[in-house]
C-alpha positions as CSV (number, residue, x, y, z in Angstrom):
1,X,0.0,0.0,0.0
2,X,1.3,3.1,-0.7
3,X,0.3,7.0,0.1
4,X,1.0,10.3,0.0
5,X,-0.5,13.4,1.8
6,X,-0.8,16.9,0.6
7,X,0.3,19.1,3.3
8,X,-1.1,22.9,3.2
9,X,1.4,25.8,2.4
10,X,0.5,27.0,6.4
11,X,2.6,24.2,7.6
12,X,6.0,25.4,5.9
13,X,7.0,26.7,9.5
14,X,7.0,23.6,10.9
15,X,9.2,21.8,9.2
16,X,12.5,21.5,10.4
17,X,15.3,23.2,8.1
18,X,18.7,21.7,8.7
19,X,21.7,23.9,10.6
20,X,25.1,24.2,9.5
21,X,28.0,23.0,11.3
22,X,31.5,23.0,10.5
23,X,31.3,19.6,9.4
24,X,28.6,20.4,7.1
25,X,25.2,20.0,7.1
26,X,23.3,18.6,10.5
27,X,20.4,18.7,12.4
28,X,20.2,19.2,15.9
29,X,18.1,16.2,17.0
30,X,18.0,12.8,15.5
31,X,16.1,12.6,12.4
32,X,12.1,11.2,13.9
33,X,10.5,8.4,11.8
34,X,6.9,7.8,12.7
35,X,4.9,4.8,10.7
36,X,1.6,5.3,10.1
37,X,-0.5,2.0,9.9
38,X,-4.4,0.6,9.3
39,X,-3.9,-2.9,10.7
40,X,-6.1,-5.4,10.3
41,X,-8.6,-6.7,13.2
42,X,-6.2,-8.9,15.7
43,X,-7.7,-12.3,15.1
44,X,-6.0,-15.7,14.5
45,X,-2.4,-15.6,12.7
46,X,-3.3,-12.4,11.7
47,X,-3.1,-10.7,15.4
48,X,-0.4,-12.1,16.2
49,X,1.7,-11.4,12.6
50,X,0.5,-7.7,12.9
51,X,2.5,-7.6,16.3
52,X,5.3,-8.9,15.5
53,X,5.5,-6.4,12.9
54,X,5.0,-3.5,15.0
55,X,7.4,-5.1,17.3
56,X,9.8,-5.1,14.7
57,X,9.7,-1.5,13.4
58,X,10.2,-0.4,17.1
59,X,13.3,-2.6,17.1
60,X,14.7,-0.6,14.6
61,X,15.6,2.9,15.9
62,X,14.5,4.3,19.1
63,X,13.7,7.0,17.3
64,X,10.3,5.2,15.3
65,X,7.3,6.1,16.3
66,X,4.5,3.5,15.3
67,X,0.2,4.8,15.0
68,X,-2.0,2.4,14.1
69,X,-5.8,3.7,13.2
70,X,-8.2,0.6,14.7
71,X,-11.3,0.6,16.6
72,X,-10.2,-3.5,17.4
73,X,-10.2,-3.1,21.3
74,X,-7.2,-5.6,21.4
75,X,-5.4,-3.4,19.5
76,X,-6.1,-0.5,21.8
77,X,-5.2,-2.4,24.9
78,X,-2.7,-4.5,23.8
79,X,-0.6,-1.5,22.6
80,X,-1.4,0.5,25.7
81,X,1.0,-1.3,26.9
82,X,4.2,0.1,25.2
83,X,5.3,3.8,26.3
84,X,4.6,6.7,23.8
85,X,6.2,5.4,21.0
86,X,2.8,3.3,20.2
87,X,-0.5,5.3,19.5
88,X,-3.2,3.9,18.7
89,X,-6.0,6.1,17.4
90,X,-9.6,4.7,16.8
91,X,-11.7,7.7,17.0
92,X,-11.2,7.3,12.9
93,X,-14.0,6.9,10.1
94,X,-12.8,3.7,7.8
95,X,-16.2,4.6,5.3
């Protein structure tokens, strides 16, 4: 699956712009990677493949954030358990 969001000129400020150092070109933070994701309902195989994937990206870099868009209420209390890198959001209209 793959998407792509218009973002409104207003949010131009928001964006970070990169500083220059006397190496070159840096940032002052860590560059932030946050995954956005529609999983499936965790049933079967299925639940717990969906995990392990989510697992997975937060194995990567402590600096991945994972939301995940599901009205499943395993999904909301299952990943209540992880600290703030996990959001799960299911206030979200799937029509």
């Amino acid at each position: 699956m793959y998407a792509t969001q218009y973002f409104d000129p207003s949010f131009k400020d928001q964006i970070m712009r990169p500083k220059l150092s006397q190496r070159g070109v840096g940032v002052s933070e860590a560059p932030r990677i946050i995954i956005f994701s529609a999983p499936r309902p965790f049933t079967s195989s299925v639940g717990a493949r969906q995990s392990l994937v989510v697992r997975s990206w937060l194995a990567l870099s402590p600096q991945i954030a994972v939301v995940l868009f599901s009205k499943d209420p395993f999904v909301v209390s299952f990943f209540g358990e992880f600290d703030l890198r996990v959001l799960v959001e299911p206030n979200i209209d799937f029509t």
